[in-house]
DRENDO-1510 file (C-alpha; in Angstrom, 1 decimal, always signed):
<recs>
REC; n; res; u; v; w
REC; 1; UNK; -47.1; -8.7; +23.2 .
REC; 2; UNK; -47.5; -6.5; +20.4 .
REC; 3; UNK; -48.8; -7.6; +16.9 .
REC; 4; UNK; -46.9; -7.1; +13.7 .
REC; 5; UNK; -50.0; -4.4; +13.1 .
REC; 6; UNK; -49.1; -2.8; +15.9 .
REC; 7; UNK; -46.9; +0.3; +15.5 .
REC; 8; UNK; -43.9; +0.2; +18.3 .
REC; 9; UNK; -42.7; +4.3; +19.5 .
REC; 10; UNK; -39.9; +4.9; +21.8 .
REC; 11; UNK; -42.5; +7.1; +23.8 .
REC; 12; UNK; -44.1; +3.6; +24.9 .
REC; 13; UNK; -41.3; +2.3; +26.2 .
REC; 14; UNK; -40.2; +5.2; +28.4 .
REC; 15; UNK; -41.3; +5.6; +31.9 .
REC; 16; UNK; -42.0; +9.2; +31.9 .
REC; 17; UNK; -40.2; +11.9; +30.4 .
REC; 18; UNK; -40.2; +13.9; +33.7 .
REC; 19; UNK; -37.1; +11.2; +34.5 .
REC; 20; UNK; -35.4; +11.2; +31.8 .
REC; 21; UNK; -32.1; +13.2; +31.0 .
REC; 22; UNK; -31.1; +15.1; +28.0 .
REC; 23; UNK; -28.3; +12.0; +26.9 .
REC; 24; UNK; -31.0; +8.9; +28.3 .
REC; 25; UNK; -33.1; +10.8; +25.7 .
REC; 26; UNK; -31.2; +11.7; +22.4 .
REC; 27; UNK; -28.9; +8.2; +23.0 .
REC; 28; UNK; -29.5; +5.6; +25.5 .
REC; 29; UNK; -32.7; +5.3; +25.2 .
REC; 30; UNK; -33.1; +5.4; +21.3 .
REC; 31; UNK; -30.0; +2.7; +21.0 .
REC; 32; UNK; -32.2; +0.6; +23.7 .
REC; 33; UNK; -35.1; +1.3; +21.6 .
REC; 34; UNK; -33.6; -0.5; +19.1 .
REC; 35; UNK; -32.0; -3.6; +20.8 .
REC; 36; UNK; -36.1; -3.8; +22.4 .
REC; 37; UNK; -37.5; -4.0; +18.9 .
REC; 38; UNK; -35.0; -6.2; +18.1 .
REC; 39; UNK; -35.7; -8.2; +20.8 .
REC; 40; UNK; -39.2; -8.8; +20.2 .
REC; 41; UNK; -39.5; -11.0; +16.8 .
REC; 42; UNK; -36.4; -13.0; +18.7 .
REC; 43; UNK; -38.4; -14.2; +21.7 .
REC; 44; UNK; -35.7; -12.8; +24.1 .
REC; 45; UNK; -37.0; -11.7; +27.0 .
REC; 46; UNK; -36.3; -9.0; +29.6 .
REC; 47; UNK; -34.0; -10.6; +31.3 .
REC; 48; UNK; -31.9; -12.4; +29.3 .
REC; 49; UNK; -30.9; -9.1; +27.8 .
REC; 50; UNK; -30.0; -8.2; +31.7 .
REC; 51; UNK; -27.9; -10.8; +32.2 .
REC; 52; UNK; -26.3; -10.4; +28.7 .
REC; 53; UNK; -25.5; -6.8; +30.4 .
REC; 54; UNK; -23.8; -7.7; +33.1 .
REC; 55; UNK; -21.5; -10.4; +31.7 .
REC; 56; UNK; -20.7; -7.0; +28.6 .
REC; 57; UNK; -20.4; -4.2; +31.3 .
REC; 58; UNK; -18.3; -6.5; +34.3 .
REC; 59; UNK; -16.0; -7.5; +31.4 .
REC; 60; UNK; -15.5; -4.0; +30.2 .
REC; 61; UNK; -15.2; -2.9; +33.9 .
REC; 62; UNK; -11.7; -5.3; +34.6 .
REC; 63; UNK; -10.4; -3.5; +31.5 .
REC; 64; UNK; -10.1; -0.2; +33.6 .
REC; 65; UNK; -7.6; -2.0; +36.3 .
REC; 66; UNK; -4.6; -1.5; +33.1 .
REC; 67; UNK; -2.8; +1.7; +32.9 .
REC; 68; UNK; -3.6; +1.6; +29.0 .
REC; 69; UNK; -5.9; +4.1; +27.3 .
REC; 70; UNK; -6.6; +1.9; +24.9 .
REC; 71; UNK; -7.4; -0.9; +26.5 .
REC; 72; UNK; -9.6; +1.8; +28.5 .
REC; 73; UNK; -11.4; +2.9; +25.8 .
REC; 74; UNK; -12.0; -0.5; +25.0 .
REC; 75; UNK; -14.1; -0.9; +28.2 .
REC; 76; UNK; -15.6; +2.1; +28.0 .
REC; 77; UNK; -17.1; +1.4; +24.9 .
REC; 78; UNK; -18.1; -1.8; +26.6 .
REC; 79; UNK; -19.6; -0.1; +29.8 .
REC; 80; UNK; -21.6; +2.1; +26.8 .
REC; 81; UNK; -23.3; -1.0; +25.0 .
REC; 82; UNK; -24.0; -2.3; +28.7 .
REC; 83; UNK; -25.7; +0.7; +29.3 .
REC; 84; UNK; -27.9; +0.5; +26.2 .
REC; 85; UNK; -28.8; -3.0; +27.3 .
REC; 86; UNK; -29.4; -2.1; +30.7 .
REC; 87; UNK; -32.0; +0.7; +29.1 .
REC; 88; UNK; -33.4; -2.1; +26.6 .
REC; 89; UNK; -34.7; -4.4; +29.4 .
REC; 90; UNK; -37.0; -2.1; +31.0 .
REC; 91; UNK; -38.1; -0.7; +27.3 .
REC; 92; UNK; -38.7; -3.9; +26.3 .
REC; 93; UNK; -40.7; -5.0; +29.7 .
REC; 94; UNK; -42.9; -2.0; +29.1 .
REC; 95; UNK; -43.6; -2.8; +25.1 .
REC; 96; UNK; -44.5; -6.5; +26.2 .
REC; 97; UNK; -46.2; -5.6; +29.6 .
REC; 98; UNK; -43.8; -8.2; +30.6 .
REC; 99; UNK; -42.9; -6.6; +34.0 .
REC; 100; UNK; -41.6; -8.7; +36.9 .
REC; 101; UNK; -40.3; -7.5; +40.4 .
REC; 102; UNK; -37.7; -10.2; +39.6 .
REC; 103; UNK; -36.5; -8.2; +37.1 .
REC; 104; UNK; -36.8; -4.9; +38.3 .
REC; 105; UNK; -34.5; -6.6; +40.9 .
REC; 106; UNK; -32.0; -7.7; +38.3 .
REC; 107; UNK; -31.8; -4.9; +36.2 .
REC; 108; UNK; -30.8; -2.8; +39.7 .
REC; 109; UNK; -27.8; -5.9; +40.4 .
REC; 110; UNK; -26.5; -5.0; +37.1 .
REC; 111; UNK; -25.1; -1.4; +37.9 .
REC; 112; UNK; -24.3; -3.1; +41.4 .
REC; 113; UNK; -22.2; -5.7; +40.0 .
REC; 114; UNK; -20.4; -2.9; +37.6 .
REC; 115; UNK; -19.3; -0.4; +40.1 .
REC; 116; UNK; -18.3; -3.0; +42.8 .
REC; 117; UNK; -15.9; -4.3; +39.8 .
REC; 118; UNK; -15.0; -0.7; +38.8 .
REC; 119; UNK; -14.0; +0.0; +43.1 .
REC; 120; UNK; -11.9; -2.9; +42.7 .
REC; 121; UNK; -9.9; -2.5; +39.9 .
REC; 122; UNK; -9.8; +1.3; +40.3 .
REC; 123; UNK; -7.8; +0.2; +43.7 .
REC; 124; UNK; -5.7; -2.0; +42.5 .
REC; 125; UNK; -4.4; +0.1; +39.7 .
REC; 126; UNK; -3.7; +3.1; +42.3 .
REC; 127; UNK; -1.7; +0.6; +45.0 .
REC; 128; UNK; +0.0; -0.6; +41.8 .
REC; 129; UNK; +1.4; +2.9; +40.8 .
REC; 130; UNK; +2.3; +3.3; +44.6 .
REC; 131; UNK; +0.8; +7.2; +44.5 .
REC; 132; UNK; -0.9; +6.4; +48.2 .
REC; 133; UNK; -0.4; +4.6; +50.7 .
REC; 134; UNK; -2.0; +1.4; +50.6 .
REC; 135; UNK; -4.7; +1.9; +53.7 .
REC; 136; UNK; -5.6; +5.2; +52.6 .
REC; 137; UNK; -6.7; +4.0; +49.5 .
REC; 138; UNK; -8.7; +1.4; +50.9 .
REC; 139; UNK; -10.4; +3.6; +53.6 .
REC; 140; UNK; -11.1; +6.1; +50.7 .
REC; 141; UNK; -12.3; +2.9; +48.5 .
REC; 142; UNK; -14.6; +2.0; +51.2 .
REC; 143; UNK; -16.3; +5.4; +52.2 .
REC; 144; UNK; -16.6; +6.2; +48.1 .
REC; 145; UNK; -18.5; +3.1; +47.7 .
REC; 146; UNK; -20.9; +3.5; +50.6 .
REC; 147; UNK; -21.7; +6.8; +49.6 .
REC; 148; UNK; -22.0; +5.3; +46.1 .
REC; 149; UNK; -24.6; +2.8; +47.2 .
REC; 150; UNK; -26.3; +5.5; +49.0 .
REC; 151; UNK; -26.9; +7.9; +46.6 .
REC; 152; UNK; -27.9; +5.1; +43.3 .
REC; 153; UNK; -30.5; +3.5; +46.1 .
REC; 154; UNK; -32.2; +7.3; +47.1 .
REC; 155; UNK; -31.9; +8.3; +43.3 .
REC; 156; UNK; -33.9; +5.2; +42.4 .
REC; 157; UNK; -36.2; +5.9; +45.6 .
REC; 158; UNK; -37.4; +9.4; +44.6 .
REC; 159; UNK; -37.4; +8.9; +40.6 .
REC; 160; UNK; -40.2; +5.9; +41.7 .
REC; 161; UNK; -42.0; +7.8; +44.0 .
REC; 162; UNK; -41.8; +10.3; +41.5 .
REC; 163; UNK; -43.4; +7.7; +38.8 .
REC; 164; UNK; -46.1; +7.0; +41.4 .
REC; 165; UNK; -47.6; +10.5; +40.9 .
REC; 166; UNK; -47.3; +10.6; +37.1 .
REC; 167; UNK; -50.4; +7.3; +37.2 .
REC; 168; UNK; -50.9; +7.2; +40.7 .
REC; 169; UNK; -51.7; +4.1; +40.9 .
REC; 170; UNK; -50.6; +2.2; +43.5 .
REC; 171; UNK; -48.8; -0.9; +42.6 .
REC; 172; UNK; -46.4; +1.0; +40.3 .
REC; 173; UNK; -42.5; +0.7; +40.8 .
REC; 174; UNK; -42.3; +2.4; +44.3 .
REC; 175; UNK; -42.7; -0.3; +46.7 .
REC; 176; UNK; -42.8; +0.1; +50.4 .
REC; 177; UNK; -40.8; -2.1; +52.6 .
REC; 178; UNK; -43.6; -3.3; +54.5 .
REC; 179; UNK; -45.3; -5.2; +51.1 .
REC; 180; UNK; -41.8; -6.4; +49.9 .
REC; 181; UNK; -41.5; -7.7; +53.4 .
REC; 182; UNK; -45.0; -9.9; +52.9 .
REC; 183; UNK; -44.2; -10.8; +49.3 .
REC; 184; UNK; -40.5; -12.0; +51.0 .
REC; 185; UNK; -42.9; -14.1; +53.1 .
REC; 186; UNK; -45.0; -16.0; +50.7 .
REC; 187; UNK; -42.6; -17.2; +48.6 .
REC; 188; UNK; -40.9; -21.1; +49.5 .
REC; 189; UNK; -37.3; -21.3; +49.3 .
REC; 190; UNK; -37.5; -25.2; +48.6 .
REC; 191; UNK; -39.4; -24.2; +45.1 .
REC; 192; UNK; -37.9; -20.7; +44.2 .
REC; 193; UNK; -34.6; -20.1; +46.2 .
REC; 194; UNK; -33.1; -17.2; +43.4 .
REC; 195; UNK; -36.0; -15.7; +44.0 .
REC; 196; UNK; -36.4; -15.9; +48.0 .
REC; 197; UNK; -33.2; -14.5; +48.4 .
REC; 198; UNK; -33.0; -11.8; +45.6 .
REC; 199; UNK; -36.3; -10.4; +47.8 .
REC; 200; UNK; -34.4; -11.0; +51.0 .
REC; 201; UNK; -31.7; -8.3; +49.4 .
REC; 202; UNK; -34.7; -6.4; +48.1 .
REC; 203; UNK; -36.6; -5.9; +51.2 .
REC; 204; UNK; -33.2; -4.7; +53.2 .
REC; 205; UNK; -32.6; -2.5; +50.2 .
REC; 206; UNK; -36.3; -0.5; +50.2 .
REC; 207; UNK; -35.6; -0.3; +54.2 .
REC; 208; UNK; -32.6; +2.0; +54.0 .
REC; 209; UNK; -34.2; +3.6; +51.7 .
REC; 210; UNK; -36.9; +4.2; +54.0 .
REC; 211; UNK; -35.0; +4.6; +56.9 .
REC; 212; UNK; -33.0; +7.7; +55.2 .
REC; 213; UNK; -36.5; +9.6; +54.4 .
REC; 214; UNK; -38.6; +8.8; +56.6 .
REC; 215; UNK; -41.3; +12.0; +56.0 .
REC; 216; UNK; -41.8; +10.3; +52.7 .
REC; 217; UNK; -42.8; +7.0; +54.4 .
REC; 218; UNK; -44.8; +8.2; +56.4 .
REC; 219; UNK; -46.1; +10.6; +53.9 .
REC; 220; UNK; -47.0; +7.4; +51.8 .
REC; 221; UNK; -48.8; +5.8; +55.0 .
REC; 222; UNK; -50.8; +8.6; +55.3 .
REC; 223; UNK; -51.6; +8.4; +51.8 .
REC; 224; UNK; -52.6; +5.1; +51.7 .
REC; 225; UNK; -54.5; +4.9; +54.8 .
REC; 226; UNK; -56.8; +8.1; +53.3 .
REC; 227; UNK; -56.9; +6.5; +49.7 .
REC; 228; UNK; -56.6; +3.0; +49.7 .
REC; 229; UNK; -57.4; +2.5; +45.6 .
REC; 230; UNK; -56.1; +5.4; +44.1 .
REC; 231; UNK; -54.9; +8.8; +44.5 .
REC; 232; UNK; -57.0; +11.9; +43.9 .
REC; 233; UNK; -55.8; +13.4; +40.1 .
REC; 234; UNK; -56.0; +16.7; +41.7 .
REC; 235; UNK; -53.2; +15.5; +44.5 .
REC; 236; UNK; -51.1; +13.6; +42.5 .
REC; 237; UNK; -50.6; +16.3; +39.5 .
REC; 238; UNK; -49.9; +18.9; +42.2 .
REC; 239; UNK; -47.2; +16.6; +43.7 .
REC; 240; UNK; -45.7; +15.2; +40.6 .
REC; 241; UNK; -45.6; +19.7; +39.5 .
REC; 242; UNK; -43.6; +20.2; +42.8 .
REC; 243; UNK; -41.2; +17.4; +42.8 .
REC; 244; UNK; -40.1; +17.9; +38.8 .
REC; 245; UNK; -37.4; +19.9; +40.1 .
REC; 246; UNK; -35.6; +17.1; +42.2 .
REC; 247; UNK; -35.7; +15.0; +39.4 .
REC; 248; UNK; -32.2; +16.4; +37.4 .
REC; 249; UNK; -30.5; +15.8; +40.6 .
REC; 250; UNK; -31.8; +12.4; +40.8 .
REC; 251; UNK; -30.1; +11.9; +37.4 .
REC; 252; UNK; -26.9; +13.3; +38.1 .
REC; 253; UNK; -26.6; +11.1; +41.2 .
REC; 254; UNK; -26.9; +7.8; +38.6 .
REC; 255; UNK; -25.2; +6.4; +35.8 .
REC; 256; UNK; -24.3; +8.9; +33.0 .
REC; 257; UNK; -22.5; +11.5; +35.5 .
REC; 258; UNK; -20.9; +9.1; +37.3 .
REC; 259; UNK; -19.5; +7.4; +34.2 .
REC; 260; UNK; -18.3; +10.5; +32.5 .
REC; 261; UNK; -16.4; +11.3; +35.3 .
REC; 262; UNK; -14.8; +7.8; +35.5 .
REC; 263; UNK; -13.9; +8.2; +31.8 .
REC; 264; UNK; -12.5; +11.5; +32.5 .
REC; 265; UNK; -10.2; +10.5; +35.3 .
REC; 266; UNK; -9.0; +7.1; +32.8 .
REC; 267; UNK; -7.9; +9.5; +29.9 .
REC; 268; UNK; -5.7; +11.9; +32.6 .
REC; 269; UNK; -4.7; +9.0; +34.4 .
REC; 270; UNK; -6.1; +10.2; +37.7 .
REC; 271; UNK; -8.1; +7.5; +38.9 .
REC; 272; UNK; -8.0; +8.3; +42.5 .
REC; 273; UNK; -10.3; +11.7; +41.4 .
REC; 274; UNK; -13.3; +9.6; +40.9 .
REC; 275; UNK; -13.8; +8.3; +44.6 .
REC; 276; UNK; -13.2; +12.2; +45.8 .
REC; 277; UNK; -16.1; +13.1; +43.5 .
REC; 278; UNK; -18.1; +10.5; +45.1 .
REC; 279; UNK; -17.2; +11.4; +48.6 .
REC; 280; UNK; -17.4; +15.2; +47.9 .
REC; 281; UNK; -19.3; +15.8; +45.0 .
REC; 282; UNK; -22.2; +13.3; +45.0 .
REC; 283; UNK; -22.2; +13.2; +48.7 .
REC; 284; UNK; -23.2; +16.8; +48.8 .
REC; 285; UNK; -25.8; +16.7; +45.9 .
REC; 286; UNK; -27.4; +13.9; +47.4 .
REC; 287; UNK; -28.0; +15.4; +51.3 .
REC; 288; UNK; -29.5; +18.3; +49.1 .
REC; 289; UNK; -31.7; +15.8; +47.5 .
REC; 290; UNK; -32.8; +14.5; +50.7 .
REC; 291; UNK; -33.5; +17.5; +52.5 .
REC; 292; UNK; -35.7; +19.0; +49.9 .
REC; 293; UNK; -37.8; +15.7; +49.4 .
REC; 294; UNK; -38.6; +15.2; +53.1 .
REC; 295; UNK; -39.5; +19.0; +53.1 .
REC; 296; UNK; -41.6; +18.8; +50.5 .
REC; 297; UNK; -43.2; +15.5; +51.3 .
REC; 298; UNK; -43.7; +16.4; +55.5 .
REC; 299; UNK; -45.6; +19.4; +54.4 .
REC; 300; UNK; -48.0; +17.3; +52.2 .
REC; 301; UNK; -48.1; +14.6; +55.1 .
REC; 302; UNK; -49.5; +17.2; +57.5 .
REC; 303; UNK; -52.0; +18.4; +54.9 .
REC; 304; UNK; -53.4; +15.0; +54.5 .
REC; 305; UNK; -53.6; +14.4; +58.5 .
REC; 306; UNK; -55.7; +18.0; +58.5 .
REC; 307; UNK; -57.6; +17.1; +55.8 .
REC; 308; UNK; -58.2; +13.6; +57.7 .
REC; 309; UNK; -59.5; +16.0; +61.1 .
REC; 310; UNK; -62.0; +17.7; +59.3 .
REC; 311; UNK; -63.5; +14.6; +57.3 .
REC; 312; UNK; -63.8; +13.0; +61.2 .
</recs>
């Protein structure tokens, strides 16, 4: 916890600048910065400003089923200060070195809980104006909200495998699913059920993220295996240098794009754009994503098992 003495900058309370994006930067973050500090004399903690998120940004979210622009703008402006609270917890978990995987998990069910909301209404409001046929909308619905979840869980991957190499340290944000799997283990439902099953959805959640790049899994087993403590500096500066350039689309793929569009389609009244730029916008960007992360990552993986050959 830092002392009154103690000078607080929004550079400490970023995760790296090599994830951030241009509005994160010169708004979210700065507001966030400001609800952390804030925060801090107030003894609230992490995540109570998570949960005070998710009650703002799911109450903003049912204002978007009305065909009323202002009563859009309304939650708009709602979904905003969500956002800015959303970016508070994690500033104000990295100011306090008060960093759980509880609330890493939490601050990830926030945006869940917003866009499944958004889906909803966003459905209802099209079957209410009659402009498709009730099915189709559904099936579209549907296939829009996989891909959704899809592309927010491979963003996340890569931006934290992407964090691993600015330290790398192990023990950072990327976690495997094979140690969220034994922390799932060890914990007692009798004595901390929230938690047991929150880890339960966690552990499924890191798997499909493994299971769609697997190079970089096995990339990362390779890594470990070789160097158990620590990465080599050398390794991990030329890695983070190489995989910069994914990181933009790793934004776009998240909140602020997505949200923009949304607003968009409320103020022309074309709601049923937003799940086609999910299904044919975001889709695409994200197979790209995917393609050039296990390239670049099975081309370090075979270094490493070379390397490994002439140490042996």
């Amino acid at each position: 916890m830092p002392t009154e003495k103690q000078k607080l900058n929004i550079e400490d309370s970023l995760k790296s600048k090599d994830t951030e994006e241009w509005l994160d930067i010169h708004f979210t973050r700065k507001v966030g910065f400001l609800w952390a500090k804030l925060a801090i004399p107030l003894h609230i903690t992490p995540n109570m400003i998570t949960i005070a998120s998710i009650f703002i940004g799911t109450f903003g979210s049912f204002l978007f089923y009305y065909d009323d622009l202002k009563i859009n703008i309304i939650g708009m402006l709602c979904l905003v200060l969500a956002n800015t609270f959303d970016s508070a917890d994690g500033q104000l978990a990295r100011l306090t070195n008060n960093k759980t995987k509880l609330g890493r998990i939490l601050d990830g069910l926030a945006g869940d809980i917003w866009f499944i909301v958004i889906y909803l209404v966003l459905v209802f409001r099209i079957i209410n104006t009659g402009e498709f046929p009730t099915p189709l909308v559904w099936i579209v619905a549907i296939v829009a909200g996989i891909s959704h979840v899809l592309a927010a869980a491979m963003a996340d991957y890569y931006r934290n495998v992407h964090l691993f190499f600015v330290d790398g340290k192990h023990g950072n944000e990327h976690d495997t699913y094979k140690a969220v799997k034994e922390e799932y283990k060890k914990i007692n439902f009798s004595k901390s059920p929230f938690k047991k099953v929150s880890m339960f959805f966690y552990a499924n959640y890191t798997k499909q993220q493994e299971m769609l790049s697997p190079k970089v899994k096995n990339f990362f087993a390779t890594l470990f295996t070789m160097y158990p403590n620590a990465t080599p500096k050398d390794l991990s500066e030329e890695i983070r240098a190489k995989n910069k350039r994914f990181m933009p689309l790793t934004n776009i793929l998240q909140f602020n794009t997505r949200v923009i569009f949304l607003f968009f389609t409320l103020f022309i009244n074309k709601v049923w754009l937003y799940f086609c730029f999910d299904i044919l916008i975001m889709n695409s960007i994200l197979i790209y994503l995917i393609i050039g992360e296990e390239k670049l990552f099975n081309s370090y993986n075979k270094e490493l098992h070379s390397l490994n050959k002439l140490k042996h």
